[in-house]
SERO-4910 file (N, C-alpha, C, O; in steps of 0.05 Angstrom, whole numbers):
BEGIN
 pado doro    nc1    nc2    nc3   cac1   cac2   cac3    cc1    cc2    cc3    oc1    oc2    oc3
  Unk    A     17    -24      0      0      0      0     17     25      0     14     44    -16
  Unk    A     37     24     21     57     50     14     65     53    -10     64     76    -19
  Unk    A     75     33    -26     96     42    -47     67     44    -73     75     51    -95
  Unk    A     38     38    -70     25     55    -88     14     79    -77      1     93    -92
  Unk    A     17     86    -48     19    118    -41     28    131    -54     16    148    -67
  Unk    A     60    123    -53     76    141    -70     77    153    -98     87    175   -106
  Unk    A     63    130   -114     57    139   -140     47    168   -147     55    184   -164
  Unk    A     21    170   -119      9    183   -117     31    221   -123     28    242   -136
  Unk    A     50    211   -106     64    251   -118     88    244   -129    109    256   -123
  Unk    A     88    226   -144    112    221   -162    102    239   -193     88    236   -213
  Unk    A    120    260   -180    116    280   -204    129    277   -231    126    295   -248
  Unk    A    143    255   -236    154    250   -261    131    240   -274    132    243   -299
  Unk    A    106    227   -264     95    215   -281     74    237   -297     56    230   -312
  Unk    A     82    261   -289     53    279   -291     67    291   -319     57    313   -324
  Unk    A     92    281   -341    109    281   -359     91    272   -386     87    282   -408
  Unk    A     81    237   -368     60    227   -392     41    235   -387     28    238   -407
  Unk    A     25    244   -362      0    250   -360    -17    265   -376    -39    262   -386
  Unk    A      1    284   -376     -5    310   -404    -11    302   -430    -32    301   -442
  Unk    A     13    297   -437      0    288   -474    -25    268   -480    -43    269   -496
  Unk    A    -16    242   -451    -44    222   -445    -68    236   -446    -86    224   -458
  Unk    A    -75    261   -436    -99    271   -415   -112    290   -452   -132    288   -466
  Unk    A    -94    300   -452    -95    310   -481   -109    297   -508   -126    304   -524
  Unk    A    -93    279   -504   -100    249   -526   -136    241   -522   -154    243   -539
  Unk    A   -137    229   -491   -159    229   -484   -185    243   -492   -206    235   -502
  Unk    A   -174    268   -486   -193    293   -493   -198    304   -522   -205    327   -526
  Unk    A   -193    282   -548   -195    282   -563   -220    273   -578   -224    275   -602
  Unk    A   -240    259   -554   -257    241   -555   -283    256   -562   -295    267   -543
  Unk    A   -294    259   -586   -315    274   -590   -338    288   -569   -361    280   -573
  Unk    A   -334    303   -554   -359    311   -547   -383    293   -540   -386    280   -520
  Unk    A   -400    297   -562   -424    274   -562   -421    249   -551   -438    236   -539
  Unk    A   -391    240   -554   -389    209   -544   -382    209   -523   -384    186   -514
  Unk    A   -373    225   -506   -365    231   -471   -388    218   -453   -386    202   -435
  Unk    A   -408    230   -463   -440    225   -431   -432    195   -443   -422    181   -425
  Unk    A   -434    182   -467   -436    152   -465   -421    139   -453   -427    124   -435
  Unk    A   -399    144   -460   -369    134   -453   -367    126   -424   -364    104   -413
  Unk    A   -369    159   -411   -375    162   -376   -399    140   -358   -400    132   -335
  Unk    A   -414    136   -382   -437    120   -352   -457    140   -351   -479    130   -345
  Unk    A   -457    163   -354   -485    176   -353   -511    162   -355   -527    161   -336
  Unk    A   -515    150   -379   -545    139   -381   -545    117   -366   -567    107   -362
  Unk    A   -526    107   -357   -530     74   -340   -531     89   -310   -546     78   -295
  Unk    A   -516    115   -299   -520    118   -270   -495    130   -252   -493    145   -233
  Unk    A   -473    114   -272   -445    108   -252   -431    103   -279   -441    104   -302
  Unk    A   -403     98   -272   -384     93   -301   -390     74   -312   -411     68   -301
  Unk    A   -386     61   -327   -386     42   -342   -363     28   -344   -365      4   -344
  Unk    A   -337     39   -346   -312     25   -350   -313      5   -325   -296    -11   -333
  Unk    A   -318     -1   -311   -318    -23   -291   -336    -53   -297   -333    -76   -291
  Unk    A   -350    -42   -310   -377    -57   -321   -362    -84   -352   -365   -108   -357
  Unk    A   -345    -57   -367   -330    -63   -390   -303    -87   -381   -302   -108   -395
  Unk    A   -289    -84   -365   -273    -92   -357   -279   -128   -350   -265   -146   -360
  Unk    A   -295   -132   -337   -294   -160   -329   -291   -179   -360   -279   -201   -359
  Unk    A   -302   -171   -382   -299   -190   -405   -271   -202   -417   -265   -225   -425
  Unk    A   -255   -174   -416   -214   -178   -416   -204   -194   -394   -185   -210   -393
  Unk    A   -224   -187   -373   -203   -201   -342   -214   -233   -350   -199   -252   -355
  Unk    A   -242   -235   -348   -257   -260   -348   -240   -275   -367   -223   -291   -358
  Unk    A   -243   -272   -392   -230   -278   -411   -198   -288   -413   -188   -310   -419
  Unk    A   -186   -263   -406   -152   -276   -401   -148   -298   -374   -128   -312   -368
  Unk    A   -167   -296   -364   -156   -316   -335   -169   -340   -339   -163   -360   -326
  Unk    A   -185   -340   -354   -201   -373   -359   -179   -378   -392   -172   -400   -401
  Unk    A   -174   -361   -401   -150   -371   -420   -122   -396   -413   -114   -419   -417
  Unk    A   -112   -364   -394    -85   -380   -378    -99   -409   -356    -86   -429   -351
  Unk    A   -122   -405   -347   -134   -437   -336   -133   -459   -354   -127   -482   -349
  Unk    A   -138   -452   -369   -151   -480   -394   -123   -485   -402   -116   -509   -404
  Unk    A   -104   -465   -407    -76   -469   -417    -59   -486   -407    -42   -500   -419
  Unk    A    -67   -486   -369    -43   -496   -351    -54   -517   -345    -36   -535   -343
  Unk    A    -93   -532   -337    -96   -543   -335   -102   -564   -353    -94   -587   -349
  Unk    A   -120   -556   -376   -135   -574   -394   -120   -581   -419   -124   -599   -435
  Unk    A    -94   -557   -416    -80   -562   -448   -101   -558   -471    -94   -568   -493
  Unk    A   -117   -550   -472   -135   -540   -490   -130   -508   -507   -142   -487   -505
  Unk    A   -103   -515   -524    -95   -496   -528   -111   -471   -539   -113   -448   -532
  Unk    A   -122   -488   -562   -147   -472   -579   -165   -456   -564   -172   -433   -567
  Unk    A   -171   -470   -551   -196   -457   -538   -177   -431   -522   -184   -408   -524
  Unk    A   -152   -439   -506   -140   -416   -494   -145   -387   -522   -157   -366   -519
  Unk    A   -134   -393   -541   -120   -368   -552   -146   -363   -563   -146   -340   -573
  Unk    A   -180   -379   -568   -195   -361   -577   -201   -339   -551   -204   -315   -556
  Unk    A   -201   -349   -522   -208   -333   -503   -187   -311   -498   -195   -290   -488
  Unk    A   -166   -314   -502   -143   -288   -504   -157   -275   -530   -165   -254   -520
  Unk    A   -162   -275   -545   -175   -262   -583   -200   -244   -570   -205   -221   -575
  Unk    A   -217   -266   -546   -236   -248   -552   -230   -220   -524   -237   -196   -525
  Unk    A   -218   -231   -506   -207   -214   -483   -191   -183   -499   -197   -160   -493
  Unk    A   -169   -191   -522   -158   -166   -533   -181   -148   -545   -180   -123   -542
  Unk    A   -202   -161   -559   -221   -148   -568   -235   -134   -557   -241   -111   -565
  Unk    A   -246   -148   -526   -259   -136   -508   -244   -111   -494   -255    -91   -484
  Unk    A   -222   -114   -496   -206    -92   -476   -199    -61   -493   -188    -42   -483
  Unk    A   -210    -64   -518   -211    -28   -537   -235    -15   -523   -232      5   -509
  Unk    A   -259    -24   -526   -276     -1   -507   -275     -8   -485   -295      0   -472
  Unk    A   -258    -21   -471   -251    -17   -432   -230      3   -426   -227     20   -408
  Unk    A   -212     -5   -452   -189     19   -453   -210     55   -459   -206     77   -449
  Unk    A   -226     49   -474   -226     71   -476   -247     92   -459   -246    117   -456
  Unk    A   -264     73   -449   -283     86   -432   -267     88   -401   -282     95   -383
  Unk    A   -240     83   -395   -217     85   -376   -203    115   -386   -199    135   -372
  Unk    A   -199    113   -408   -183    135   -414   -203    156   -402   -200    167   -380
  Unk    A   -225    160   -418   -243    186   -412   -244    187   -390   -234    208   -382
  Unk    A   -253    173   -373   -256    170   -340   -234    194   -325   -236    215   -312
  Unk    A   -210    173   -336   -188    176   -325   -174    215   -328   -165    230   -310
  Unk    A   -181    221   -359   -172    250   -363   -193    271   -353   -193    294   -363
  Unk    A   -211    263   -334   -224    286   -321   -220    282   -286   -238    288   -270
  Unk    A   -197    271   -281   -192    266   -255   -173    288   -238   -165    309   -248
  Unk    A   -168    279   -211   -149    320   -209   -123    288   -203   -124    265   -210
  Unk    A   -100    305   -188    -72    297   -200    -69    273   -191    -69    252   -204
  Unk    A    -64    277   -160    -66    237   -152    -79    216   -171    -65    204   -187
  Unk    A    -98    214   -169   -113    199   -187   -100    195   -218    -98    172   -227
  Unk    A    -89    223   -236    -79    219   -258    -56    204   -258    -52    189   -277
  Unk    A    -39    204   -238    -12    188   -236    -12    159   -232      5    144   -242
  Unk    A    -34    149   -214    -32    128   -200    -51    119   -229    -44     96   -235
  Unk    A    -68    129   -245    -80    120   -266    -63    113   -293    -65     93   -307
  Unk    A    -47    131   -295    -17    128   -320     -2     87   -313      2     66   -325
  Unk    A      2     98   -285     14     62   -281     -7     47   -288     -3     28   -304
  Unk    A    -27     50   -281    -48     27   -277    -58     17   -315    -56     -6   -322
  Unk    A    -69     42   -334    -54     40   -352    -39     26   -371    -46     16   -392
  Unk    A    -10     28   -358     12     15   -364     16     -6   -359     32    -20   -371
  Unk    A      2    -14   -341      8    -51   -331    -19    -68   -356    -19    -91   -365
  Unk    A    -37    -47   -358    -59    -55   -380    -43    -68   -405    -40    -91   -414
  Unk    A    -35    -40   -412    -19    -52   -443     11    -69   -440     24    -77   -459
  Unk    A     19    -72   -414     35   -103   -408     26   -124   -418     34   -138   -437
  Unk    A      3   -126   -400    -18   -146   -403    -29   -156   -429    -28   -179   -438
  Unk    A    -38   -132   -439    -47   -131   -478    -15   -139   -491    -19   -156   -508
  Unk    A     11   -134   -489     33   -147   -504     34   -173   -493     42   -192   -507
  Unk    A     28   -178   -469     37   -210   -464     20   -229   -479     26   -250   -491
  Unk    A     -4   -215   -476    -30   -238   -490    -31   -243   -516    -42   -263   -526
  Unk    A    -14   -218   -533    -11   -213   -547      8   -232   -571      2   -246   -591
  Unk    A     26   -226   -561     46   -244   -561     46   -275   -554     66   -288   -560
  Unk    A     31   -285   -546     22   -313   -529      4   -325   -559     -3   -348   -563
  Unk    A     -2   -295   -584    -20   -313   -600      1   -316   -624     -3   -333   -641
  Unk    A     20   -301   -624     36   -310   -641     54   -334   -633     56   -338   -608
  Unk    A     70   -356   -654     88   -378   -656     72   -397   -655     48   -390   -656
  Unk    A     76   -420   -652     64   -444   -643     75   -455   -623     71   -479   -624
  Unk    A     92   -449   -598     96   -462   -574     76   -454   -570     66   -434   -580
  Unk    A     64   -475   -548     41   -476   -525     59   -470   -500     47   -457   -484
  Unk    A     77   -474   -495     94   -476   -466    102   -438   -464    105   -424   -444
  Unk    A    104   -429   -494    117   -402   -493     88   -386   -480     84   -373   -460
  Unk    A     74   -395   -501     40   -380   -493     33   -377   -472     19   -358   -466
  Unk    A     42   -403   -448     32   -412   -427     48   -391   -413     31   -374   -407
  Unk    A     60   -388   -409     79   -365   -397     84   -342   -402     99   -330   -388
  Unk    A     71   -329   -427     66   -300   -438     36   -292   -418     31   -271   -407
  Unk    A     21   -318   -421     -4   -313   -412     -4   -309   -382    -21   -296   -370
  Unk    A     14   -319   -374     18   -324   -339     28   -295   -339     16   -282   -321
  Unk    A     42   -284   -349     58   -258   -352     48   -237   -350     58   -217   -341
  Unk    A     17   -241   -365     -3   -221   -380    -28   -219   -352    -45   -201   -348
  Unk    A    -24   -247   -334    -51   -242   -314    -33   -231   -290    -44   -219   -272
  Unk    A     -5   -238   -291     -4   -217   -264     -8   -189   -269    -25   -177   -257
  Unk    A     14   -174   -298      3   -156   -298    -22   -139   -291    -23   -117   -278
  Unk    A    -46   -159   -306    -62   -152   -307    -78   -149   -270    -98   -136   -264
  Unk    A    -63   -164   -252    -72   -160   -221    -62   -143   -217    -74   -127   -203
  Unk    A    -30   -133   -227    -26   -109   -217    -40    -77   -227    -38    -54   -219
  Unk    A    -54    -88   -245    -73    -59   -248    -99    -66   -240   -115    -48   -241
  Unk    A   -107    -93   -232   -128    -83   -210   -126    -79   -198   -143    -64   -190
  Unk    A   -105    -84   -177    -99    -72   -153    -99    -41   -153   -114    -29   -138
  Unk    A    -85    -31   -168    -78      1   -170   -109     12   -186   -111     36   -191
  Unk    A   -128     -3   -192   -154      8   -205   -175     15   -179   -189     35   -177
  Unk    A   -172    -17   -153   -179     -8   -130   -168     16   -116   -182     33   -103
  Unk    A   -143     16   -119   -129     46   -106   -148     58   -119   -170     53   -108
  Unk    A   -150     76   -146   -165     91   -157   -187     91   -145   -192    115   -141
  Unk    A   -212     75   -133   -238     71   -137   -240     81   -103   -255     98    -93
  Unk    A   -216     62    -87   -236     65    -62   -214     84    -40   -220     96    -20
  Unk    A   -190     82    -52   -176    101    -35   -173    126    -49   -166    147    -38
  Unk    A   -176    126    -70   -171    155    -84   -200    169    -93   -200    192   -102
  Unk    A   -223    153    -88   -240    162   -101   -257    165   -125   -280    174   -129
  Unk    A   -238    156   -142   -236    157   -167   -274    145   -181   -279    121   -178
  Unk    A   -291    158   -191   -315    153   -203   -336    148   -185   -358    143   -194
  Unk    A   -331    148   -157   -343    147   -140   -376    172   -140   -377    193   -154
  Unk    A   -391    166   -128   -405    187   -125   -412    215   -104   -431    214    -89
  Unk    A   -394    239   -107   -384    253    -79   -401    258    -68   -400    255    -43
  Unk    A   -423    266    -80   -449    274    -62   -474    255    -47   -494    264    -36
  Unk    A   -465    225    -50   -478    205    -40   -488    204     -7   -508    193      4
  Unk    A   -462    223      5   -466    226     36   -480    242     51   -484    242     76
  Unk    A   -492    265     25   -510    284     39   -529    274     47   -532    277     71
  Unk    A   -548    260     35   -577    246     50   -569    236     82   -587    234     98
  Unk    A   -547    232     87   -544    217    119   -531    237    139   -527    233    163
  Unk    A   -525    263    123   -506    284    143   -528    305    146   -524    323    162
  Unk    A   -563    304    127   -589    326    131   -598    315    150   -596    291    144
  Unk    A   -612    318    183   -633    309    190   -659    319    175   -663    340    164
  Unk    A   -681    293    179   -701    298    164   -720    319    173   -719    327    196
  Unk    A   -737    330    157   -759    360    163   -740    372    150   -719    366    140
  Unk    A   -758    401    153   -750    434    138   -728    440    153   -725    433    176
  Unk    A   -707    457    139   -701    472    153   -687    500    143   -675    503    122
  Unk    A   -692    523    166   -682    549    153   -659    554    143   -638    545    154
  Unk    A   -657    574    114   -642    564     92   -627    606    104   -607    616    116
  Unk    A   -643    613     95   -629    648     87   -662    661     84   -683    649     78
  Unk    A   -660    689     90   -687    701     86   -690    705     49   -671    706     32
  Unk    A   -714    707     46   -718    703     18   -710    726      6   -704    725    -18
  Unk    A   -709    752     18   -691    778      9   -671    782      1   -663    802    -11
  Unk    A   -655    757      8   -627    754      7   -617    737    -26   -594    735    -36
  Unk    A   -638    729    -34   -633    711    -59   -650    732    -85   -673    741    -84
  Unk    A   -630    736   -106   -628    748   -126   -629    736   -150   -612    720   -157
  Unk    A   -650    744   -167   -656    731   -186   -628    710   -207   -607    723   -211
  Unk    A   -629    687   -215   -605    681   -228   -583    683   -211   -567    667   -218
  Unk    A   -576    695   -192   -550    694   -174   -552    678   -151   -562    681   -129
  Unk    A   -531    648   -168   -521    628   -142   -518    641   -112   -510    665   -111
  Unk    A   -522    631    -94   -507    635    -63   -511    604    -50   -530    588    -49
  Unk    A   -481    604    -41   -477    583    -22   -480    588      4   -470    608     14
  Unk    A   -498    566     21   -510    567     52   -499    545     59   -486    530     44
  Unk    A   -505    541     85   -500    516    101   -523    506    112   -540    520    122
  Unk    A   -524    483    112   -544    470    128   -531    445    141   -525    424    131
  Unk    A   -527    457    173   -513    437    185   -478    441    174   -466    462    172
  Unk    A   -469    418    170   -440    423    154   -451    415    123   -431    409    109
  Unk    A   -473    412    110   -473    407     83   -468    436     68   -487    452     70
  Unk    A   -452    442     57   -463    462     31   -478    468     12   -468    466    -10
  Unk    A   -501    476     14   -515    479    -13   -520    507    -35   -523    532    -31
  Unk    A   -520    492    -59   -536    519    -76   -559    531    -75   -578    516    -77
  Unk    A   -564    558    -71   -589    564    -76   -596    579    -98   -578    588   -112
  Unk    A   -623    586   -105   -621    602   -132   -645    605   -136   -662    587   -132
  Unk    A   -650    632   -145   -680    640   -164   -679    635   -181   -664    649   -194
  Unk    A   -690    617   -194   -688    618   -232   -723    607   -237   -738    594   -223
  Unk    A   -726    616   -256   -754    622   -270   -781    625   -247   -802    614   -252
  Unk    A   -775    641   -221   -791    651   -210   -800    625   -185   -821    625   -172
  Unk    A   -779    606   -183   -776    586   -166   -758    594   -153   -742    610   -161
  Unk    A   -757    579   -122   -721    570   -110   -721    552   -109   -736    537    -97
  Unk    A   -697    546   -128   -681    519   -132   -654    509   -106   -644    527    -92
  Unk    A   -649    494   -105   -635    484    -74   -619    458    -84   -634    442    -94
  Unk    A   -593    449    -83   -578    431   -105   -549    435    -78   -537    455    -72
  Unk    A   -547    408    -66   -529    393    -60   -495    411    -80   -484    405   -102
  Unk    A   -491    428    -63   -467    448    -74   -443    431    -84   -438    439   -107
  Unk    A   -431    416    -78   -412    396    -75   -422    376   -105   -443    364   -107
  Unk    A   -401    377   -123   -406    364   -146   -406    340   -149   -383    331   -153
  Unk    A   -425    320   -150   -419    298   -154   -398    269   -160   -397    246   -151
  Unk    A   -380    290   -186   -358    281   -198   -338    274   -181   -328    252   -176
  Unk    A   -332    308   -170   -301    306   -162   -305    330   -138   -284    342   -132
  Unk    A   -325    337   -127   -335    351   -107   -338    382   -114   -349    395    -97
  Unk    A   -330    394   -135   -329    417   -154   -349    438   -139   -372    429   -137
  Unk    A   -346    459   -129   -368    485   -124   -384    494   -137   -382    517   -146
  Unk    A   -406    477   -142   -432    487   -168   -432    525   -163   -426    541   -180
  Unk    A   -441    530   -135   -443    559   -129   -425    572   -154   -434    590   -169
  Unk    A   -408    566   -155   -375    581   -173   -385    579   -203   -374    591   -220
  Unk    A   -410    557   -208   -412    551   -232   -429    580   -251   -437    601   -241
  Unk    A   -431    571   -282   -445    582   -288   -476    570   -296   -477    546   -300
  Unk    A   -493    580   -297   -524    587   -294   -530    587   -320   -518    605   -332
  Unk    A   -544    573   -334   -556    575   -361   -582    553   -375   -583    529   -378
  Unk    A   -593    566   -380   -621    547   -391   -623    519   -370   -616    497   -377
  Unk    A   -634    526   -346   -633    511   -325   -619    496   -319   -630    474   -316
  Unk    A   -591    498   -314   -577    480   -310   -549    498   -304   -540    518   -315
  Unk    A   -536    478   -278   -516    492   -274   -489    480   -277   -484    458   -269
  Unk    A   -472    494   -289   -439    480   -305   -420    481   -274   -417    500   -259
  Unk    A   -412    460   -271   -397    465   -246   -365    468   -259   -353    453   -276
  Unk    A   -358    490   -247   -337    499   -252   -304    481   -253   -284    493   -259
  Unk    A   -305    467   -249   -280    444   -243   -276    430   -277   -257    436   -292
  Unk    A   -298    409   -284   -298    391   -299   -318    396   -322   -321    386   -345
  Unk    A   -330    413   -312   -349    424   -331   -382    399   -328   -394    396   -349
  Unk    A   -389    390   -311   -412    370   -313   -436    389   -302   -432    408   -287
  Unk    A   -462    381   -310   -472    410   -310   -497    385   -313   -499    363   -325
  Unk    A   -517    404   -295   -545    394   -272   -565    407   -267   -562    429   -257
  Unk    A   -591    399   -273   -616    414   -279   -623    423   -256   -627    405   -240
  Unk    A   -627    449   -244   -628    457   -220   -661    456   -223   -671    478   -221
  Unk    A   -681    436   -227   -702    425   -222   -707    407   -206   -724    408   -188
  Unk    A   -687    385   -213   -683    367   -194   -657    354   -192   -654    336   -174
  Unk    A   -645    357   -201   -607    347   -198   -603    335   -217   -579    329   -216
  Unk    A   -615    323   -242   -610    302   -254   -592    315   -266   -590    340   -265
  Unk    A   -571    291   -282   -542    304   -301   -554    309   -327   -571    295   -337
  Unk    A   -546    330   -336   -551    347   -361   -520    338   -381   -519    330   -405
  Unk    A   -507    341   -369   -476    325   -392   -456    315   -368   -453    329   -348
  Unk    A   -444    297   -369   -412    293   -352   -399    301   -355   -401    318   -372
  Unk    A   -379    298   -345   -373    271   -329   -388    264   -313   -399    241   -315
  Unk    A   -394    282   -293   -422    269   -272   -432    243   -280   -435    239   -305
  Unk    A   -437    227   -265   -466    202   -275   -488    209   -246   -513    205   -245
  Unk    A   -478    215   -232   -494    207   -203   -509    237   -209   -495    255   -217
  Unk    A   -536    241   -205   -547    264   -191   -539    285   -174   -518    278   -165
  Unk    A   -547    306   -166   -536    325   -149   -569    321   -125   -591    323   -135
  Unk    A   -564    316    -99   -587    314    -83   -605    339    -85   -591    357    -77
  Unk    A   -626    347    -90   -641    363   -102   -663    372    -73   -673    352    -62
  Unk    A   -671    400    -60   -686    399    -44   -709    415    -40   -707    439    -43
  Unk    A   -733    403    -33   -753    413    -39   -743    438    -15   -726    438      3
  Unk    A   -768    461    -25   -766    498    -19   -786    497    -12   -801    479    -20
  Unk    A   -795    517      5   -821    525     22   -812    554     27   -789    558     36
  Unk    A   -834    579     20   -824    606     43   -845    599     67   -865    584     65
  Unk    A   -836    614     92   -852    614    110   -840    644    130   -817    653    129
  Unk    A   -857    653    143   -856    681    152   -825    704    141   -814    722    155
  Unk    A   -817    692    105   -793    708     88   -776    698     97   -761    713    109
  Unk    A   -769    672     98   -755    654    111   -750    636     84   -769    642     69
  Unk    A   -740    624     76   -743    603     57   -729    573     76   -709    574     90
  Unk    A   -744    552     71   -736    532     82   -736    515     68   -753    516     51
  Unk    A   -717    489     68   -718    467     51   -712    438     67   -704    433     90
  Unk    A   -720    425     50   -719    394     73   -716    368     36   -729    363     16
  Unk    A   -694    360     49   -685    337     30   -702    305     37   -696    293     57
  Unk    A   -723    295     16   -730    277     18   -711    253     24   -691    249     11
  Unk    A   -722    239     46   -707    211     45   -680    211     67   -664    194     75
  Unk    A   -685    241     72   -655    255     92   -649    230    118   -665    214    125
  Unk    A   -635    232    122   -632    217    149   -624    185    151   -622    175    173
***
């Protein structure tokens, strides 16, 4: 665990990160919300992934146990195939992350396309004994970037959903937000409720109330900009219908917790369903 801490401010790696993150970001527009997981909820590259892993490890099984060579190298064939849109819905993921995450993601990565030359290589010649050992070559790799994919997921955060914890940090009922004098048409302000942060806002003769803290990567919606109902959070650019939180484009996939508004004696009050 220490020595993938370290990855973490190993600033040489932030050398490839750049042209990587760059490269990444080359990815059409339109095909981003897909790519990300938007319409499914959560990312998708996690989802993508088990077919390369599944695949290369019941390969190298059948190889060591059954001698069933054939059958090994169609399941390596179909694992390389499977692993272009795992690679690539990783990349996108990966180039909207802040710096830890980008470094410890470059190795992780890198142990991928280990993995993709060993397997690779395992389909060329006709030894079975060479294969058997390219392939063995290709599944540690391949543990060592799950391991460093868990770093990403549960110690770094990585695709996680940031705003999942507000429903359990609101107690449930109303509660007083800011006097309603205080909120100006179209102009964000950030309040507190309790230690949560939230957005508030007049827009089309409503107050809208949106879980401040960005979903993605925890980003300051307040900081964002305001446009055709929906607010761009200033970090990553993922941007949320201040109706009810749902994602308008990603990176985001998760919602922004959304809370119902009440005035009462020029008081405005709000209370998050399901709080508590």
């Amino acid at each position: 665990m220490e020595a993938v801490s370290r990855l973490e401010h190993l600033t040489a790696l932030d050398r490839a990160v750049g042209p990587l993150q760059r490269l990444a970001r080359l990815v059409p527009a339109p095909l981003r919300d897909p790519l990300h997981g938007v319409w499914l909820g959560h990312p998708v590259h996690p989802l993508l992934v088990q077919v390369p892993i599944g695949s290369w490890l019941s390969a190298t099984a059948l190889g060591f146990t059954a001698g069933n060579e054939r059958a090994a190298r169609q399941l390596t064939t179909l694992g390389l195939v499977s692993a272009a849109p795992a690679a690539v819905t990783g990349a996108v993921d990966w180039a909207e992350q802040h710096e830890q995450q980008l470094r410890v993601g470059v190795v992780h990565a890198a142990s991928n396309w280990v993995a993709i030359a060993c397997f690779t290589g395992s389909l060329a010649g006709r030894s079975a004994r060479r294969a058997q050992v390219l392939r063995l070559c290709g599944l540690a790799a391949v543990g060592v970037s799950g391991a460093l994919g868990g770093h990403l997921s549960f110690r770094l955060a990585g695709g996680v959903n940031h705003a999942e914890a507000v429903p359990h940090l609101i107690t449930p009922g109303w509660h007083a937000l800011l006097p309603e004098q205080d909120l100006t048409d179209g102009v964000p302000v950030r309040c507190m409720i309790g230690e949560v942060p939230v957005l508030a806002i007049r827009y089309g003769g409503r107050v809208r109330v949106l879980a401040d803290r960005c979903s993605h990567m925890s980003g300051p919606l307040s900081e964002g900009e305001i446009s055709d109902g929906a607010v761009t959070c200033p970090w990553h650019g993922s941007r949320f219908c201040l109706t009810d939180g749902t994602v308008v484009a990603g990176p985001a996939t998760a919602p922004q917790p959304s809370f119902e508004t009440r005035v009462r004696d020029g008081v405005i009050q709000v209370r998050l369903p399901d709080a508590g």
